[in-house]
N, C-alpha and C positions, 0 to 999 in steps of 0.2 A: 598130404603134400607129396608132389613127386618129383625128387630133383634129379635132373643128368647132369654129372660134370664130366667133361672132357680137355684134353691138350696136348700139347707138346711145349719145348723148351720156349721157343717164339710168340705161341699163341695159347688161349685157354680160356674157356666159356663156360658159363654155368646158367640152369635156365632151370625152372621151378614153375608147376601149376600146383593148388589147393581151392579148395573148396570145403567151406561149412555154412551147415544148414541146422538151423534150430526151429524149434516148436514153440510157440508162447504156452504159456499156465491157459491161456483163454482159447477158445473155441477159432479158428482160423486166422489166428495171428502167427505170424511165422517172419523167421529174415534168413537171407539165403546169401552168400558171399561166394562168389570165384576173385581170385587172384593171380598173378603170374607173376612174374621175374628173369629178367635174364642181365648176367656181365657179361663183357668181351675185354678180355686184357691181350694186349698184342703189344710187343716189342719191336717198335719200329725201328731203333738205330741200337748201338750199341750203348749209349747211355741215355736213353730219350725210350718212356712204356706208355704205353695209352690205353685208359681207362673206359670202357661206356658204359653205366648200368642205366637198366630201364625197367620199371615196374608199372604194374597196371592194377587196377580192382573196378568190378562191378559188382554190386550188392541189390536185393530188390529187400525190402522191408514193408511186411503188411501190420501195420499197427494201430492201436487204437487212434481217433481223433481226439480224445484227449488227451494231456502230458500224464508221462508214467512214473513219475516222482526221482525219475534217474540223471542221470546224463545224456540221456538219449534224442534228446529233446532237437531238434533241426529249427527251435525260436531263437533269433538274434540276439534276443535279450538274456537269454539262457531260461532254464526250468525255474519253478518254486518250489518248493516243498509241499506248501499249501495245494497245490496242482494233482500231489498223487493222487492213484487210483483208489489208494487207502481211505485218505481223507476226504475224498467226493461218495465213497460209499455210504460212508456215516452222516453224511448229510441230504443223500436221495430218498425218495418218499417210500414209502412200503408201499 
């Protein structure tokens, strides 16, 4: 992560980029995450500050097509257990 903050008494902003990237256990699965962030706090009157945060993230995730027994799962209905990669091993053909 890389944050600049900067200010003076009236005004003051802070802004952040990151980036992580992992590796799956398996052969060309991978997820990759950039992120940013920036505030702006400004003192418009003498008793009146104004706030704006704004953040963003884009992620590319290359994953199995089947569920991975986690959270990770992007099905409405959420993951099973039954679904992991564990328990479909034990049950594919030699």
């Amino acid at each position: 992560m890389f944050p600049f903050r900067e200010g003076t008494d009236k005004m003051r902003y802070y802004a952040s980029a990151g980036y992580m990237g992992q590796k799956g256990n398996i052969d060309n699965f991978y997820y990759n995450r950039y992120n940013i962030r920036t505030n702006i706090e400004a003192q418009v009157a003498r008793d009146f500050t104004m706030t704006v945060g704004i953040a963003g993230r884009s992620s590319k995730r290359h994953t199995p097509g089947f569920a991975s027994g986690g959270t990770d799962s992007n099905s409405e209905l959420g993951e099973q257990g039954w679904m992991s990669v564990a328990n479909q091993t034990l049950r594919m053909h030699p």
